[in-house]
NUZAKE-957879 format. One record per residue (C-alpha): y, z, x; residue in three letters. Coordinates in steps of 0.02 Angstrom, whole numbers, plus 50000, padded with zeros to 5 digits. Each point is the difference from the previous one (the first is absolute). Last residue first. Example, Ala and Ser with C-alpha at 12.3 -4.5 7.8 and 13.67 -1.06 7.14 Angstrom:
# residues 2
R yy zz xx resn
R 49947 50357 50684 SER
R 49828 50033 49931 ALA
***
This chain:
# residues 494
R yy zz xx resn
R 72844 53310 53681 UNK
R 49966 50114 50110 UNK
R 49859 50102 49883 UNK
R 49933 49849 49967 UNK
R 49991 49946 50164 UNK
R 49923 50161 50049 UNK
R 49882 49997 49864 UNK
R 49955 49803 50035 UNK
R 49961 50088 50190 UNK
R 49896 50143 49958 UNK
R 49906 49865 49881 UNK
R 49970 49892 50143 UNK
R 49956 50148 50131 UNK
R 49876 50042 49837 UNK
R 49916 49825 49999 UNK
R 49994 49983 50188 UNK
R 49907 50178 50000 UNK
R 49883 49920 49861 UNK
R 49978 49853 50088 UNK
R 49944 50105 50159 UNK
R 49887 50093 49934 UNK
R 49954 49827 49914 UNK
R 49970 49915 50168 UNK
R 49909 50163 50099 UNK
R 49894 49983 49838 UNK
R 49995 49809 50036 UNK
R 49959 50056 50188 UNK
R 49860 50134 49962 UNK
R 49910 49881 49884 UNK
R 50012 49862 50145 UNK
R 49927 50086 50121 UNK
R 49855 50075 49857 UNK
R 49976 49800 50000 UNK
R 50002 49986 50163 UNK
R 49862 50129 50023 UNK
R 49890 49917 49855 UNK
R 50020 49839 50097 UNK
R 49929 50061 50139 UNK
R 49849 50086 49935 UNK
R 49962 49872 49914 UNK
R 50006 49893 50160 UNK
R 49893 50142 50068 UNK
R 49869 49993 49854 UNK
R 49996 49796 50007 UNK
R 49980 50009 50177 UNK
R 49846 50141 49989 UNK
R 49923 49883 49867 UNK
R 50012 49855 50124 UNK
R 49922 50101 50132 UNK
R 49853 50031 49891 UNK
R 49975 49820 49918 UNK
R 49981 49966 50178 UNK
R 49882 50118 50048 UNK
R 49912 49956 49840 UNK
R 49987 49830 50037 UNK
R 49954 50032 50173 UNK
R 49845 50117 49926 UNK
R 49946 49862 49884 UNK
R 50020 49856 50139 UNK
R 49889 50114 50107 UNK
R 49887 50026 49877 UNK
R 49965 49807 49950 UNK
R 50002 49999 50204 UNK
R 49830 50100 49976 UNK
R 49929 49891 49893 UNK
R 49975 49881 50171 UNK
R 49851 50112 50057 UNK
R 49960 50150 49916 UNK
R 50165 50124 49908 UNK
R 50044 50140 50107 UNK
R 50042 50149 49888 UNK
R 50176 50055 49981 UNK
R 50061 49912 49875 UNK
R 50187 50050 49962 UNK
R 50078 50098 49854 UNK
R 50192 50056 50040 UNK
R 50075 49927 49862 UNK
R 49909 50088 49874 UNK
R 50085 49946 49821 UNK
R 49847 50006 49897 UNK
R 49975 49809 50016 UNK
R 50013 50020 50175 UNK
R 49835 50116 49990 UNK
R 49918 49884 49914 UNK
R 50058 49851 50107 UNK
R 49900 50113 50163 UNK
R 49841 50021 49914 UNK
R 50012 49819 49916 UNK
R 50011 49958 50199 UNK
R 49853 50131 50067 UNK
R 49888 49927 49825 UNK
R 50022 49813 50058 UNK
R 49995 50055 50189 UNK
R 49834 50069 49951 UNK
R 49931 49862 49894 UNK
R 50033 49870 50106 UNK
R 49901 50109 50152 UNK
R 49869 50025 49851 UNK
R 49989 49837 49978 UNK
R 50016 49941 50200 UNK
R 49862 50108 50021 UNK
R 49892 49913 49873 UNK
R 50041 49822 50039 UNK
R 49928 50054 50173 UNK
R 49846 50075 49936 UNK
R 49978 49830 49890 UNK
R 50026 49890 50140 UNK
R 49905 50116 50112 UNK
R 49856 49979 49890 UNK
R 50009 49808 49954 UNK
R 50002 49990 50187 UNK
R 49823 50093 50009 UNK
R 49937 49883 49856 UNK
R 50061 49860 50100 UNK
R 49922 50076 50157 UNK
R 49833 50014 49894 UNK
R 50001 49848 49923 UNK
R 50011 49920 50162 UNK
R 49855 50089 50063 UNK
R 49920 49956 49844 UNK
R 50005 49806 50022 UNK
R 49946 50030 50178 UNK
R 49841 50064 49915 UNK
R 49988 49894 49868 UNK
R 50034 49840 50138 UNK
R 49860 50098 50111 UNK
R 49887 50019 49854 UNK
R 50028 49840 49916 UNK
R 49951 49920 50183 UNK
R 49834 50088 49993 UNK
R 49965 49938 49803 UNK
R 50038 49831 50068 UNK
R 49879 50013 50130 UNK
R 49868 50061 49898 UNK
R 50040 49875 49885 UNK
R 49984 49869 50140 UNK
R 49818 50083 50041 UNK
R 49963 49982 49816 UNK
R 50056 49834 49977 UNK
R 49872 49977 50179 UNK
R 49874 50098 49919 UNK
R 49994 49884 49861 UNK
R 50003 49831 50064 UNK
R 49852 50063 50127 UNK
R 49904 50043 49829 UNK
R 50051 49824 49954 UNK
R 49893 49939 50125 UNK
R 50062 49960 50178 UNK
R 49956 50176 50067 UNK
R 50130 50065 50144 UNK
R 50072 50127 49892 UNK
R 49851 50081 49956 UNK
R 50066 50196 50043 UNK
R 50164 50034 49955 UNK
R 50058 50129 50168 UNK
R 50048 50193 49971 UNK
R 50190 50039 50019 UNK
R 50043 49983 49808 UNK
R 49880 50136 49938 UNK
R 50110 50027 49822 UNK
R 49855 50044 49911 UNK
R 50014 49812 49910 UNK
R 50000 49941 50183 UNK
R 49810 50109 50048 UNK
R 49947 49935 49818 UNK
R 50041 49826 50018 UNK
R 49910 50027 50173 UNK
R 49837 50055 49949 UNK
R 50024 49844 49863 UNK
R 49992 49877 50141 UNK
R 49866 50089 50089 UNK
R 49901 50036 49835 UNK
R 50044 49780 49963 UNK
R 49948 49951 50151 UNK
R 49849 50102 50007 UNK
R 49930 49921 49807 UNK
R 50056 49820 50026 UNK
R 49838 49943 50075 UNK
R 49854 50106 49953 UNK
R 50079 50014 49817 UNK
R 50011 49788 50000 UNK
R 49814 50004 50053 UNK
R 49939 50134 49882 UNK
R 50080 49938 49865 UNK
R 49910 49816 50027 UNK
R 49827 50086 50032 UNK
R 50046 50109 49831 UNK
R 50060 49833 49918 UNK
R 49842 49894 50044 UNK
R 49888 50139 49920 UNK
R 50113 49997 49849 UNK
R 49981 49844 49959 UNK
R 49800 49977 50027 UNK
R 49993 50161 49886 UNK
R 50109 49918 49863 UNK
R 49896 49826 50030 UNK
R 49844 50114 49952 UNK
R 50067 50090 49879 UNK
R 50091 49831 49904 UNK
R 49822 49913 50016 UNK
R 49903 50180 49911 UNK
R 50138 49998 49852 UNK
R 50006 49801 49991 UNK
R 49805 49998 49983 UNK
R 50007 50159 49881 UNK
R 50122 49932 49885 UNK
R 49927 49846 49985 UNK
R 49829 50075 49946 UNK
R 50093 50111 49871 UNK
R 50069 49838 49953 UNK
R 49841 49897 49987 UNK
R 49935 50165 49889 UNK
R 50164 49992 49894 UNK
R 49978 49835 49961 UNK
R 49817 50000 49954 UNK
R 50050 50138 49878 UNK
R 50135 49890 49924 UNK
R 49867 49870 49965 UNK
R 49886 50127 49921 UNK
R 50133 50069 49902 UNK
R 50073 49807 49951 UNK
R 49831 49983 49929 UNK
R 49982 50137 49903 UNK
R 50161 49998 49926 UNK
R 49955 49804 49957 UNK
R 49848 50108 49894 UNK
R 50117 50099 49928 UNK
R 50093 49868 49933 UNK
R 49866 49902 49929 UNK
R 49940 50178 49919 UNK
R 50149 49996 49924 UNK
R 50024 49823 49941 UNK
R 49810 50043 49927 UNK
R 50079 50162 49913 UNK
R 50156 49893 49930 UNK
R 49855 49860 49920 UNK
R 49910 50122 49910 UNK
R 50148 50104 49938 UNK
R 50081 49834 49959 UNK
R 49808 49938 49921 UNK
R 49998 50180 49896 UNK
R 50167 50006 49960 UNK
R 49970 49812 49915 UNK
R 49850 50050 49900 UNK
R 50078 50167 49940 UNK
R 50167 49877 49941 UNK
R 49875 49864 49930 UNK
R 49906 50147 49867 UNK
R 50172 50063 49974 UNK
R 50067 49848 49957 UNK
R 49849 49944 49887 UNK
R 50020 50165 49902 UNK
R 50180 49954 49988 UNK
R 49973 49828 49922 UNK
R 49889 50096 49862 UNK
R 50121 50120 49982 UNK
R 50141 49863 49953 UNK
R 49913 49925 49885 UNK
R 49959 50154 49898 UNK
R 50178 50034 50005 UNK
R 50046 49824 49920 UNK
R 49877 49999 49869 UNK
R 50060 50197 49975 UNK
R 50207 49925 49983 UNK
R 49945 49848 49897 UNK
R 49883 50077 49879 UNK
R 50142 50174 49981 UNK
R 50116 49830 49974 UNK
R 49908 49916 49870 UNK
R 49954 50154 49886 UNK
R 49856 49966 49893 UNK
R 49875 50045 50089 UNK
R 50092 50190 50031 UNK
R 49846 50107 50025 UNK
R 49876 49872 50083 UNK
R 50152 49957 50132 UNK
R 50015 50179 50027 UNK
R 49812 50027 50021 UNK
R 50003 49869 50140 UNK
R 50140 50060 50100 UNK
R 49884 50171 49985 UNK
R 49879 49914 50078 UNK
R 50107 49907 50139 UNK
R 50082 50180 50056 UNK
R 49822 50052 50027 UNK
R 49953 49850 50102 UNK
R 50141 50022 50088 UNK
R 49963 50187 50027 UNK
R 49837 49950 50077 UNK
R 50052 49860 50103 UNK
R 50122 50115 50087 UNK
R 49861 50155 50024 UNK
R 49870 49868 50070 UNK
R 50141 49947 50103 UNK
R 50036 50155 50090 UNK
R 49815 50045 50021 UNK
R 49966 49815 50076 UNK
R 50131 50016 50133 UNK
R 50179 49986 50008 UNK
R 50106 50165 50080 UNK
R 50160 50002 49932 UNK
R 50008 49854 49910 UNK
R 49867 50071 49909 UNK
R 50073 50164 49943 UNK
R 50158 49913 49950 UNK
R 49886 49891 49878 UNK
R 49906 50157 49942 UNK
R 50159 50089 49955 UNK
R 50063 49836 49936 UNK
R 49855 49988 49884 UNK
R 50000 50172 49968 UNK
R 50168 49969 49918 UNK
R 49939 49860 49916 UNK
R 49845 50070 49931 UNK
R 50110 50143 49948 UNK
R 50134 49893 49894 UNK
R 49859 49889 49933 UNK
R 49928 50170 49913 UNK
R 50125 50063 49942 UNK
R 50050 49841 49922 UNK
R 49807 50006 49917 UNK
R 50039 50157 49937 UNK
R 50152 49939 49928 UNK
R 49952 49871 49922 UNK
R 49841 50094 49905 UNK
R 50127 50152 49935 UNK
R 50124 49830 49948 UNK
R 49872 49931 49908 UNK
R 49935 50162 49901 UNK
R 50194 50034 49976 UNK
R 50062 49829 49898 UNK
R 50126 50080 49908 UNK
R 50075 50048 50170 UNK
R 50047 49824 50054 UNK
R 49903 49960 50168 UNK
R 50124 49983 50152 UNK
R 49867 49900 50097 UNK
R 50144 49862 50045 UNK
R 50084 50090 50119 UNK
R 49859 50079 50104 UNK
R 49903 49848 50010 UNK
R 50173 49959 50074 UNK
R 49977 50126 50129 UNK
R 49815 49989 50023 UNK
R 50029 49796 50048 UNK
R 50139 50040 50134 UNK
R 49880 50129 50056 UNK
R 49875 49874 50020 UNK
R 50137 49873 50079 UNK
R 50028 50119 50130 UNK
R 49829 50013 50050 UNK
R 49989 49824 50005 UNK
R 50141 49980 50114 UNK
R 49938 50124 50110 UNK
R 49847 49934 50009 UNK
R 50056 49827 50026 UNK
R 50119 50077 50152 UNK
R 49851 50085 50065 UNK
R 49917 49804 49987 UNK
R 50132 49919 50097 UNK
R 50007 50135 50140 UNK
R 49827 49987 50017 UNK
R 50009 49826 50031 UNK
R 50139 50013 50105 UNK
R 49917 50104 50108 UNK
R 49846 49895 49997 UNK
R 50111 49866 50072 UNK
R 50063 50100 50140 UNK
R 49831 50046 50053 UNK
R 49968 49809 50009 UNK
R 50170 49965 50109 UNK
R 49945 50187 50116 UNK
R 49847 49915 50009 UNK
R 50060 49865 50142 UNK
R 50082 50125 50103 UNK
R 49853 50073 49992 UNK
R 49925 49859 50067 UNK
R 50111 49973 50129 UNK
R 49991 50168 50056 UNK
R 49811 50011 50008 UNK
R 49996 49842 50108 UNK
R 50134 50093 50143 UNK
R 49860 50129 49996 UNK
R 49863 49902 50032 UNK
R 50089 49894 50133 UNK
R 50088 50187 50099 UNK
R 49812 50058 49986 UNK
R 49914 49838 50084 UNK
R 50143 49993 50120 UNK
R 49966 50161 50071 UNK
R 49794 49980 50006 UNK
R 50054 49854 50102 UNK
R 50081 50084 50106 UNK
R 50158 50002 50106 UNK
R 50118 49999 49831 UNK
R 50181 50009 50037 UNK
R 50049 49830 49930 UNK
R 49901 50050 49828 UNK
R 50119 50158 49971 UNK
R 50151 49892 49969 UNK
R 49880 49909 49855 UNK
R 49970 50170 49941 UNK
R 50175 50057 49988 UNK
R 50042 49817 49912 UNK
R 49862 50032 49888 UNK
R 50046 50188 49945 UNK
R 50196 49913 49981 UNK
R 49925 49886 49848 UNK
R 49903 50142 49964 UNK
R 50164 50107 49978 UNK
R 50079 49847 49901 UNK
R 49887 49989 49877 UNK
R 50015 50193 49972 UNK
R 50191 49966 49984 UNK
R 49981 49882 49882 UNK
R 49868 50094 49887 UNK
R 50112 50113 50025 UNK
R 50145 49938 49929 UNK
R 49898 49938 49850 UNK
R 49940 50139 49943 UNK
R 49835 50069 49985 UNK
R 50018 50200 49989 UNK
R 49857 50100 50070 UNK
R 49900 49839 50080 UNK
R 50157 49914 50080 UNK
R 50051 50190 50088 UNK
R 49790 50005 50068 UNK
R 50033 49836 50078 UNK
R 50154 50028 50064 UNK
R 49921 50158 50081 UNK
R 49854 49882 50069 UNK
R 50128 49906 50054 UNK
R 50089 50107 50109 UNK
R 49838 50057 50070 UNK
R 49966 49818 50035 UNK
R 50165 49969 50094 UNK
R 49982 50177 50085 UNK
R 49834 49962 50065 UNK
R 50068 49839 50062 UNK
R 50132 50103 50103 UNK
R 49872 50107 50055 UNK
R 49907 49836 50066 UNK
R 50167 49917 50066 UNK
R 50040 50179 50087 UNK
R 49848 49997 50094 UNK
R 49997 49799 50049 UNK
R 50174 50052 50053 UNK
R 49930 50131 50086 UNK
R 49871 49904 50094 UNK
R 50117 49878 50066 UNK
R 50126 50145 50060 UNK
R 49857 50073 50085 UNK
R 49987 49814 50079 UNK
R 50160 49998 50031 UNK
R 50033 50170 50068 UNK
R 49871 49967 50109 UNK
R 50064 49861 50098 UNK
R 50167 50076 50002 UNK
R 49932 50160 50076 UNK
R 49917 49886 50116 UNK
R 50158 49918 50062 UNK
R 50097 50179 49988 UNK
R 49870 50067 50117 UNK
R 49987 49853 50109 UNK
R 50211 50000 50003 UNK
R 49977 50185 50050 UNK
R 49878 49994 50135 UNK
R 50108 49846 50072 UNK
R 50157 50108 50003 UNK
R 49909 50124 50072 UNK
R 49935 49880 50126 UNK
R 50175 49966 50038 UNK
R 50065 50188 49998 UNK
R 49986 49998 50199 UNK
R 50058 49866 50056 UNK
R 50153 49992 49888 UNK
R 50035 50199 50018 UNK
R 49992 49955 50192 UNK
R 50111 49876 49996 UNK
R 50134 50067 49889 UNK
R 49992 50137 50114 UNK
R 50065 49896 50152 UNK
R 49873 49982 50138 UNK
R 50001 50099 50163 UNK
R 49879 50139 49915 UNK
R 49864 49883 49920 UNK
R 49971 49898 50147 UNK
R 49991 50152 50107 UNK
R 49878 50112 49858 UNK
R 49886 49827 50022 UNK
R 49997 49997 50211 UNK
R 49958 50169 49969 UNK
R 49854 50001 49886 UNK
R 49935 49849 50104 UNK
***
């Protein structure tokens, strides 16, 4: 069986083989990736329901911090904004509700998403109380101001003349007097705003009763003067509307402060709930996790089972083939061209590949013997190339030394040697360059001996003819005197 199978597997192309074989891989992996899939969603599931819980956590943190903004300064852009948090707190937990597997879930994500609405709902009446306050600090500080309005004019008008000195003594004492209560009176004012409780106001109400008492004693000391009446009847007013404002502003602080800690503990308690449903979450996706963890191990193992059988296989069949093959890729690459390719009658691609290398081996033997006759003719050229060049150097030096014998010889016929000759053989055809010399000068000789003699010649007829004209006048003169013998002998006859 084993070998029928290692047959089928060897005389079929690779492709083949690698197909038969890595199919059930193939298969291992698509059921891996399949159930990876599978549990990625439902992990994924479970972390979305995750993140939408933490997410909702975030929502209500976010507006628990609004919250706690709104109740340090009230304005109305927060207010807004903290509106609009809660707003986005119920969307989160409404997102939240399509993830919920239990009831227990839903019951939270409900009770929560309630206690947003209706604290979105009190943030309208905590607003109003706000403004409320705000309204009567802005009495009080109107009031205030008008009492120091008042003490300033009171001021004015209690210039007493200073006839009148037990009067003025009294006025003035009781000035001093307003003048402190007043200024404790904002003292104890600022000290209330700052922290309001019953202390804080007792002290308030006290120094505007005290301020109202000695308002009274100024109207008893100046009866008669209309506008010191008008100015205390109208300060005395004025404290009595401000002791109501303070009573309404501690009353007021209390119900905001009242009605801020209950939107508090409202919030806390939708914390709470959105804890307990984000805990739930994260315990379904723990138990996700673990399912997909312990499904993905054992398709992993399945997988890899199938592809060590699989590797096996395909290493059982193409592993000799390919040693033998690469055996002799080695043996060629070492320059063993004589040994044979083995796997060259295989119809795989193996085969394909022993027989490229078996016609590179080939190749690579017929490079030899063309580099190899390819040097042989490099070698006579290069040999040529040598005798060329010795050659070319002989006749040089041959050039050379019938160049030197001839200037030898010229030189020497410049300084008026007639006789010079070259002696020495000159090689090959420069040697007739000699002969020609040497003929020339033989020549040049024989004329230079004619010129001499015919020099010679004429230099004896000319001493010929010196001796004859001197012969000539020798005889001239003896002419001459026969003549003059003969002109004295006619002279003397006749």
């Amino acid at each position: 069986m084993s070998i029928h199978f290692d047959f089928l597997l060897l005389r079929g192309p690779i492709r083949t083989k690698i197909f038969c074989l890595l199919t059930p891989i193939l298969i291992g992996i698509a059921g891996l990736s399949l159930v990876n899939y599978l549990s990625g969603n439902m992990l994924n599931t479970q972390l979305a329901s995750s993140s939408s819980g933490m997410v909702t956590l975030s929502a209500i943190k976010q507006a628990q911090d609004g919250m706690n903004s709104f109740l340090l300064e009230a304005t109305e852009a927060k207010r807004d904004a903290l509106k609009a948090l809660l707003a986005d707190q119920s969307a989160k937990i409404s997102t939240s509700l399509s993830f919920a597997q239990e009831q227990d879930e839903r019951q939270s994500l409900v009770a929560a998403g309630t206690i947003a609405e209706e604290v979105s709902r009190t943030i309208d009446g905590l607003w109003d109380m706000h403004s409320d306050e705000r309204k009567l600090r802005e009495g009080i500080s109107s009031d205030l101001a008008t009492l120091s309005d008042v003490q300033s004019k009171l001021q004015t008008y209690l210039n007493i003349p200073a006839d009148q000195a037990a009067a003025q003594a009294a006025t003035a004492e009781t000035l001093n007097k307003i003048n402190s209560m007043n200024y404790e009176l904002r003292i104890a004012a600022s000290d209330f705003l700052g922290g309001m409780n019953d202390d804080t106001l007792k002290k308030v109400k006290g120094r505007l009763k005290g301020l109202g008492f000695y308002l009274g004693k100024v109207k008893e000391q100046h009866a008669a003067n209309g506008p010191i009446q008008e100015l205390a009847s109208k300060a005395i007013d004025v404290i009595g509307g401000t002791s109501e404002r303070f009573d309404q502003l501690l009353v007021k602080v209390g119900e905001r402060d009242a009605a801020f800690k209950a939107a508090s503990a409202s919030m806390n308690d939708a914390w709470n709930k959105i804890l307990l449903f984000a805990d739930i979450q994260r315990g379904h996706a723990s138990a996700a996790q673990d399912q997909a963890q312990t499904i993905s191990l054992v398709t992993t193992v399945i997988a890899l089972l199938f592809g060590c059988v699989a590797g096996y296989l395909l290493l059982r069949t193409i592993k000799s083939p390919i040693e033998a093959l690469t055996a002799s890729m080695k043996a060629v690459a070492s320059g063993k061209l004589d040994e044979k390719i083995g796997s060259v009658e295989t119809r795989d691609e193996i085969g394909e590949m022993a027989r490229a290398l078996d016609v590179f081996r080939h190749n690579a033997l017929e490079k030899i013997r063309v580099e190899n006759e390819a040097e042989q003719s490099r070698s006579l050229a290069r040999q040529q190339r040598q005798e060329d060049d010795l050659r070319k150097t002989r006749d040089a030096a041959a050039i050379s030394n019938a160049v030197e014998a001839v200037a030898s010889g010229l030189h020497k016929l410049a300084s008026g040697d007639l006789t010079v000759t070259i002696g020495r053989p000159l090689d090959g055809e420069l040697d007739q360059l000699r002969q020609d010399f040497n003929a020339s000068m033989l020549h040049l000789q024989a004329t230079m001996r004619q010129i001499r003699d015919n020099v010679e010649m004429i230099q004896g007829n000319g001493n010929q003819m010196a001796e004859a004209a001197e012969d000539l006048a020798k005889r001239t003169e003896q002419q001459a005197a026969s003549l003059e013998e003969t002109a004295a002998a006619v002279d003397e006859i006749t």
